[in-house]
C-alpha positions in Angstrom: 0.0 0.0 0.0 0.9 3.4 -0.5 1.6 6.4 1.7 -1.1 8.1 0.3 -3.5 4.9 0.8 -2.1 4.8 4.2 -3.0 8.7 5.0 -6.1 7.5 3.4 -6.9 4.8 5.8 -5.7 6.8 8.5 -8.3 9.8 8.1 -11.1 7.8 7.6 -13.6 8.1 9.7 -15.0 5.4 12.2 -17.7 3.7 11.1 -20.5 4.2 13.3 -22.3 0.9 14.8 -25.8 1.3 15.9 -27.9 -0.9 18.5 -31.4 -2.3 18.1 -34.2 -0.9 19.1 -34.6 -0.7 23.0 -38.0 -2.9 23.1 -35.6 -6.1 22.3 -34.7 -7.2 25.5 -37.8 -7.8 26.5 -38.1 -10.2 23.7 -34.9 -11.8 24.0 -35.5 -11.4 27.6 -37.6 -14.9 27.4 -34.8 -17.4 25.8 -33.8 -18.8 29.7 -37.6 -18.7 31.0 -38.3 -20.5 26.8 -34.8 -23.0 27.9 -36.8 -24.2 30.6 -39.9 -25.0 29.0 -38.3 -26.5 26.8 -36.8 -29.3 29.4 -40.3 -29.4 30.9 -41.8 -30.6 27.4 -38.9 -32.7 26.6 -39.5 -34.8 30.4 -42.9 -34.1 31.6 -42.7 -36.1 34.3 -39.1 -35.6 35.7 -40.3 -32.1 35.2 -43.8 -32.8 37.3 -41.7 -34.7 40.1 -39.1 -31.2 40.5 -42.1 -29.6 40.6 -43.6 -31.8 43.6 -40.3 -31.5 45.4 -40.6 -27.8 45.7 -42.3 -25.8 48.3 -44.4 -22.6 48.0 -41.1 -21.0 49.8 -38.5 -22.3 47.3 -41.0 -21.3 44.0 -41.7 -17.9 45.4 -37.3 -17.4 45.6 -36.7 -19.3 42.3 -39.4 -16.8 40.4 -37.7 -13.8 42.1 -34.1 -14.8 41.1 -35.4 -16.2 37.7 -37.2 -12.9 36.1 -34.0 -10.6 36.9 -31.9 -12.9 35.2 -33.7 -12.8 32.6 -34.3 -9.3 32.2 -30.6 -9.0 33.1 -29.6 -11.4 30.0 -31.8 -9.5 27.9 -30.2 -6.1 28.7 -27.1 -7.5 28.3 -27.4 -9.8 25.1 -29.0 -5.9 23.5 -26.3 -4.0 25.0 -23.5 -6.1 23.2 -25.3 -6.3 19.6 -24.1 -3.6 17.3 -24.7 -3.6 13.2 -23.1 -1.2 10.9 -22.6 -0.7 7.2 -19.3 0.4 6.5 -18.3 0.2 2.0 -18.6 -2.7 1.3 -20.3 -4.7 4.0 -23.0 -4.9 6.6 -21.4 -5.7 9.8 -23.4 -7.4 12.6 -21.9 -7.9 16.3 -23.5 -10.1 18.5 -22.8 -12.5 21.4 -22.3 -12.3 25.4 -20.1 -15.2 26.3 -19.2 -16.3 22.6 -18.5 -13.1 20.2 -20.0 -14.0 17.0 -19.4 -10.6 13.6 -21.0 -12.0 10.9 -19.8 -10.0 7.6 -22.2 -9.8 4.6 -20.4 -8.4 1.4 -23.6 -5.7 0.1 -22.9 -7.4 -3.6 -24.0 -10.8 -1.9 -27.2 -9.5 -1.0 -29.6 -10.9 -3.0 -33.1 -10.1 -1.1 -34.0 -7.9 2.4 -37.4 -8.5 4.1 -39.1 -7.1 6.9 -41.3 -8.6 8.7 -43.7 -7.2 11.7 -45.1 -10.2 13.8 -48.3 -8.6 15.5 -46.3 -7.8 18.8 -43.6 -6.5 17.4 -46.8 -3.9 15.2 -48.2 -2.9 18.6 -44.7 -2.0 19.5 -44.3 -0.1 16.3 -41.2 -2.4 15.5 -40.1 -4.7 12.7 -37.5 -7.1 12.0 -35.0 -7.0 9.6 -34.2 -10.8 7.3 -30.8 -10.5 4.8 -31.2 -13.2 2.4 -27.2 -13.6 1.3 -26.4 -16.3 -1.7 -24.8 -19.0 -0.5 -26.2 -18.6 2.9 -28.1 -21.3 4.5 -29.7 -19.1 6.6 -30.9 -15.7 6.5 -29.3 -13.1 9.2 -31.4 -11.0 10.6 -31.7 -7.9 12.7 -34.5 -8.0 15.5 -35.6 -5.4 16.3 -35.8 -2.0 14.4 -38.2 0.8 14.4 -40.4 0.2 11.5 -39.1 3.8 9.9 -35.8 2.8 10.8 -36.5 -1.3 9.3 -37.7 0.2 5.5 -34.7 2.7 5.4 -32.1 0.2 6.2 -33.5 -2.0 3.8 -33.5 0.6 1.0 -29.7 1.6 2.0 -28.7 -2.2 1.5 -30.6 -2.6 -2.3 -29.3 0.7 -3.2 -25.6 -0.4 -2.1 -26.1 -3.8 -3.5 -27.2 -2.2 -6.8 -23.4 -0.2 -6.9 -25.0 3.3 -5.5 -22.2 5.4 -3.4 -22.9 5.0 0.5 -23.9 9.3 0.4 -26.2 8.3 -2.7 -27.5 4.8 -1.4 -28.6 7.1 1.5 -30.3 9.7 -0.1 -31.8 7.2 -2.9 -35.1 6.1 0.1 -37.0 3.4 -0.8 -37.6 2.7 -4.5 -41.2 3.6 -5.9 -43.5 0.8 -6.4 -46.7 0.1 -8.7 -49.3 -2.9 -7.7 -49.5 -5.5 -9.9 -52.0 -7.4 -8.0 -54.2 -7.1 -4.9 -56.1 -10.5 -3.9 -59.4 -9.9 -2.2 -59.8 -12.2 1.0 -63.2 -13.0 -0.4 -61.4 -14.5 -3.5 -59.2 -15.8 -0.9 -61.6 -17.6 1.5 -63.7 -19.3 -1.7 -60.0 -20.7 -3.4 -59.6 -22.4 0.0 -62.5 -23.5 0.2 -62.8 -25.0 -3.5 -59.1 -27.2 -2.3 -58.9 -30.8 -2.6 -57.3 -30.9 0.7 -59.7 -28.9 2.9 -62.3 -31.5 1.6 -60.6 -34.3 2.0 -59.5 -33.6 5.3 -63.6 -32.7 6.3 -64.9 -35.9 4.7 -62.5 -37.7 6.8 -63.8 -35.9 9.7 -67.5 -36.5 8.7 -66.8 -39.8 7.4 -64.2 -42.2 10.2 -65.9 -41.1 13.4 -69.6 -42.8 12.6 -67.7 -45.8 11.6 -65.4 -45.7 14.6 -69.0 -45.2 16.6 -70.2 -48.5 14.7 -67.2 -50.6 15.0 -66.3 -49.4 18.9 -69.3 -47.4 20.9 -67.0 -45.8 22.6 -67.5 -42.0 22.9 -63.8 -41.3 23.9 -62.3 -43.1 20.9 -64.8 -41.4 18.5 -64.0 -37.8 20.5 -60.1 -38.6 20.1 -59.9 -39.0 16.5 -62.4 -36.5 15.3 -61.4 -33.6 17.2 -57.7 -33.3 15.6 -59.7 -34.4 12.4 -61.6 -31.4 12.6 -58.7 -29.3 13.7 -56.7 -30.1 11.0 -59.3 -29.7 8.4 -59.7 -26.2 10.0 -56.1 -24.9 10.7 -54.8 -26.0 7.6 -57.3 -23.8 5.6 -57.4 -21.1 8.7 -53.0 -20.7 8.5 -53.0 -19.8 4.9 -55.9 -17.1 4.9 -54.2 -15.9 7.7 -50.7 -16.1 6.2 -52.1 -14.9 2.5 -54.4 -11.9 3.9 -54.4 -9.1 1.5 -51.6 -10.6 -0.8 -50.1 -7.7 -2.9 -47.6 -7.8 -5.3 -46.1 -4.5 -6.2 -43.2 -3.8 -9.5 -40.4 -1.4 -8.6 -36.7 -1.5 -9.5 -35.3 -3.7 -7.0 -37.6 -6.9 -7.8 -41.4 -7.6 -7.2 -42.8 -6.7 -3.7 -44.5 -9.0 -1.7 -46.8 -7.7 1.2 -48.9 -10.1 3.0 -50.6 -12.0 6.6 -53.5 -10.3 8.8 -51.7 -11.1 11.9 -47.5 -10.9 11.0 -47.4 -8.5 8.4 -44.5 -9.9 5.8 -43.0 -7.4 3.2 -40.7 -9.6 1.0 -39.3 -9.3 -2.4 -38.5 -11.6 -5.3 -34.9 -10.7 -6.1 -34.3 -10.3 -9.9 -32.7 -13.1 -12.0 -32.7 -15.3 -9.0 -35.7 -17.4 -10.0 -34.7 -20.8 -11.3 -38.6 -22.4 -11.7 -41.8 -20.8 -12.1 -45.0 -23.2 -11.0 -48.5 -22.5 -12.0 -50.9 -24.9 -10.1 -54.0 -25.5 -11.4 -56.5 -27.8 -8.8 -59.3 -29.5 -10.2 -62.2 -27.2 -8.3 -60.4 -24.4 -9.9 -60.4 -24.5 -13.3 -64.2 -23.7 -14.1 -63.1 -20.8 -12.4 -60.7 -20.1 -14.5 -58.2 -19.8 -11.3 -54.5 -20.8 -10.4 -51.6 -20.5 -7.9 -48.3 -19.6 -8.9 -45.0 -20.6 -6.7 -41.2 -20.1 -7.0 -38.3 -21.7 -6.8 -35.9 -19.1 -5.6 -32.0 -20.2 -5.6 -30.9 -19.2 -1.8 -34.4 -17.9 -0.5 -37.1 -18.8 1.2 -39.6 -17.1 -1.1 -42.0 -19.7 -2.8 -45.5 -18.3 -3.7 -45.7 -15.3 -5.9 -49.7 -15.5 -6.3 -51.5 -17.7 -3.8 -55.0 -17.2 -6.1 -55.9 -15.4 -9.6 -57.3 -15.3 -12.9 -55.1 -17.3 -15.8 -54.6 -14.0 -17.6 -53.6 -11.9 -14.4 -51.5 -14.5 -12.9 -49.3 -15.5 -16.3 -49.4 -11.1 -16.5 -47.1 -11.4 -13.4 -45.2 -14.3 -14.1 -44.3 -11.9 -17.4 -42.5 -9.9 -14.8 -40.5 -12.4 -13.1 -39.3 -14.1 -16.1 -39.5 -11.4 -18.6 -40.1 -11.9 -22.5 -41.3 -15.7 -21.5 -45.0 -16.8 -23.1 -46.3 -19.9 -20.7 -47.2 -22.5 -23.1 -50.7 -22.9 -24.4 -51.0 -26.8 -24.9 -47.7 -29.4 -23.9 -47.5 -32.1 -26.1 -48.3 -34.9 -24.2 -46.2 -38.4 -24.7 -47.1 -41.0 -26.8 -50.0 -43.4 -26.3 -47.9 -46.4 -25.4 -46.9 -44.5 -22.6 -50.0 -45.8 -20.9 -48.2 -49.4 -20.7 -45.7 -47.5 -17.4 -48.2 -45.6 -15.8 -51.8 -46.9 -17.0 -53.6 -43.2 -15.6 -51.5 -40.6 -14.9 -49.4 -40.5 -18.5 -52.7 -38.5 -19.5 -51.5 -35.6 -17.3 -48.0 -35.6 -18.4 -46.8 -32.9 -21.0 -44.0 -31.2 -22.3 -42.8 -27.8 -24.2 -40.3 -26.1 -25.0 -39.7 -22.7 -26.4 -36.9 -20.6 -27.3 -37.2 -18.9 -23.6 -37.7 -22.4 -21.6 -38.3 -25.9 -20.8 -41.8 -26.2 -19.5 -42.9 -29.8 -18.3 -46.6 -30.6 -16.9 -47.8 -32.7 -14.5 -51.1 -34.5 -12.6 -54.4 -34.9 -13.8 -56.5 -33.6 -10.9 -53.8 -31.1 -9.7 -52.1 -29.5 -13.3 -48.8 -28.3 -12.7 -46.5 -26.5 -15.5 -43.1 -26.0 -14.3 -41.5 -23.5 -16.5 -37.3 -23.5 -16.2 -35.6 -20.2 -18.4 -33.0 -21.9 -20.7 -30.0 -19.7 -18.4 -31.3 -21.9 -15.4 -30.6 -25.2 -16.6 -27.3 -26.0 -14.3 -27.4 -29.8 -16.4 -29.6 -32.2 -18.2 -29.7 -36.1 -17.9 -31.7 -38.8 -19.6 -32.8 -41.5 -17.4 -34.1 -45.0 -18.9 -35.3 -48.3 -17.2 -36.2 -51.5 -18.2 -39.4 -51.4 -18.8 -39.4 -47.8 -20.4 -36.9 -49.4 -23.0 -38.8 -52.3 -23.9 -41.8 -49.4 -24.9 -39.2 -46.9 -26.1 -39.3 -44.2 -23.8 -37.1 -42.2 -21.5 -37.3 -39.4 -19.2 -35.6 -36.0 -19.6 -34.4 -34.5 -16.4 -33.2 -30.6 -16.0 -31.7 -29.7 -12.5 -31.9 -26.0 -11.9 -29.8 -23.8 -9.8 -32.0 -23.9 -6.6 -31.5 -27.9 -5.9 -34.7 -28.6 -7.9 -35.2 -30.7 -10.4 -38.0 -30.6 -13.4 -39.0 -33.9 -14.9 -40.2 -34.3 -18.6 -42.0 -37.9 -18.2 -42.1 -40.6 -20.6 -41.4 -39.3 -24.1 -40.3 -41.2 -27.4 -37.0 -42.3 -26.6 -35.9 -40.9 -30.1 -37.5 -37.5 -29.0 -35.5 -37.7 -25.4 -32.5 -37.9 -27.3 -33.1 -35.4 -29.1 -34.7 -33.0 -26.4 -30.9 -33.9 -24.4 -28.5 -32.9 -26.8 -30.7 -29.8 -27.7 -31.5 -28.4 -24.1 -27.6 -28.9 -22.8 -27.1 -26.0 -26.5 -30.0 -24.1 -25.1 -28.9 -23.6 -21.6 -25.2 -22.7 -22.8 -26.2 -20.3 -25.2 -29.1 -18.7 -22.8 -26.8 -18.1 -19.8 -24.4 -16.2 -22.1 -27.2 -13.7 -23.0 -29.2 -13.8 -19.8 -29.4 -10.1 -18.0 -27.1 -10.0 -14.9 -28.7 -10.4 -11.9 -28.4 -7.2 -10.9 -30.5 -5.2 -8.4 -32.4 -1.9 -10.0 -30.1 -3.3 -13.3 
């Protein structure tokens, strides 16, 4: 280094580290009261029999030397987290006995979420989620002032998309424009018209009477119907409550996700990170002309872009995820001998491909079309058994970058062949013109 970069280094000025917000200890506050519920759960009864041993004398001192500590822990645990963004990184500091400083490099960052579970709304505070590539895991900062959450977050996509730290400052949030807004009365009916909600209430309506028939006993009829019911219930009750007022919103840094009634999520679908596209089509849906569209999003948790919506309006957005892509019409479907390996379901097999991607459909009472871009293909294989060569056929596999794999079933073997040596060109030649994946590129 030079003297200059040295003088350089030496006027530089510290960079500042900032603490959470001030309502976190009270939430972290509850991980040694949460440590021993744990051990109660784990041993109920060596738990019960501590319990027994105890007298009203010894509870009474072990609940007023147990709620300092904990408030003590949680001070202390918020006192020693910093974060900071210095050039080139977000620096986060954390630990009491056992220093832990993660550091994210701001061209890593692929997507920033914040979430606001409905405590942490009452408290007007958020929390922070860095989705990083090559990270298992997100990091995540808990908790900010809501204000404080949504400018962070637009300072770490503005640095990630190469703005200067005074710029990426004064740059705020990026402006969005909805796309889509799905009505929780559109919501409540698509639940309701799902195979699984019904089959999990016929089973409901349908064991207990037979249980009644085959035992008359009340308590075995009660004990299987209840969590029958339950399940039939929370299943359908989660995801109106997770998929309340689903928006999706366009602005320069990726597609916008805000959602849930209870936790309010605000995610985004970082661009030219989707490896597979999924529109779902169930059987109760399609004389409504309805589907569901879901992700598969290399190093993220995101997986539903549209939970419920018109063909047209759904396939509008997908356009905006994988841009200048048509979703095929009609897949070819395999040839009729096809029926000797799977008698049934070869009727709800299909294929396409285009000069913007490998689509490949499957099921016949639940349609999915899985559509890969060409620059996604990470390899291709051909897969052939016995019995598929005594029929001539073969199936085309295409593994994608986010540990997925999309299966064209049982074509000609002739056409598999074919489809190999052609797809392993396409992927080559589409990753050397894809767009970089770029934020606000």
């Amino acid at each position: 280094m030079t003297a200059t970069g040295l003088d350089d280094a030496a006027t530089r000025p510290p960079v500042a580290e900032r603490r959470l917000h001030p309502v976190t200890p009270f939430r972290r506050a509850w991980a040694p009261v949460t440590v021993l519920a744990g051990w109660a759960v784990h041993d109920p009864n060596g738990a019960q029999e501590q319990v027994q041993r105890l007298t009203s004398a010894m509870l009474l001192t072990g609940l007023a030397v147990l709620v300092p500590a904990a408030g003590l822990y949680g001070f202390l645990s918020w006192w020693f987290t910093h974060y900071a963004v210095t050039d080139s990184e977000l620096r986060i500091r954390t630990g009491l006995l056992f220093r832990r400083t993660a550091h994210i490099r701001l061209e890593r960052i692929q997507a920033v979420d914040v979430t606001r579970p409905l405590l942490a709304r009452v408290a007007g505070v958020a929390k922070l989620r860095i989705d990083v590539v090559g990270a298992e895991k997100k990091d995540e900062l808990a908790f900010l002032g809501e204000r404080d959450a949504r400018a962070l977050r637009a300072e770490l996509l503005a640095r990630a998309a190469g703005f200067a730290p005074e710029a990426a400052r004064e740059v705020g949030e990026a402006p969005a424009r909805e796309l889509l807004r799905v009505p929780p009365r559109g919501l409540a009916l698509s639940l309701l018209l799902t195979g699984a909600t019904w089959g999990s209430l016929i089973a409901a309506l349908v064991v207990p009477p037979l249980l009644w028939l085959a035992t008359h006993s009340l308590w075995t009829v009660l004990a299987v119907a209840l969590p029958l019911l339950g399940a039939a219930g929370a299943k359908s009750a989660g995801r109106f409550v997770a998929e309340y007022d689903w928006t999706v919103a366009e602005s320069p840094d990726g597609l916008r996700i805000d959602h849930g009634l209870l936790d309010r999520a605000h995610e985004t679908v970082p661009p030219g990170r989707v490896q597979t596209v999924r529109i779902v089509e169930p059987l109760l849906w399609r004389r409504l002309g309805w589907v569901r569209v879901e992700l598969d999003v290399a190093g993220s948790e995101n997986s539903v872009l549209v939970p419920v919506a018109p063909r047209a309006v759904a396939e509008s957005v997908t356009a905006h995820v994988l841009p200048g892509v048509t979703v095929p019409a009609a897949p070819s479907r395999p040839p009729r001998r096809a029926g000797r390996c799977a008698p049934v379901r070869w009727r709800g097999y299909g294929l396409a491909v285009t000069g913007s991607v490998f689509a490949a459909r499957h099921g016949l009472l639940r349609r999915r079309l899985s559509l890969v871009p060409h620059a996604k293909v990470q390899s291709v294989r051909l897969t052939q058994g016995p019995w598929k060569r005594l029929w001539r056929l073969a199936d085309v596999h295409v593994d994608t970058g986010a540990g997925k794999t999309v299966t064209a079933r049982l074509r000609d073997a002739e056409e598999a062949a074919r489809l190999l040596a052609e797809q392993a060109e396409r992927s080559r030649t589409g990753r050397r013109d894809a767009r970089p994946d770029r934020w606000m590129a």
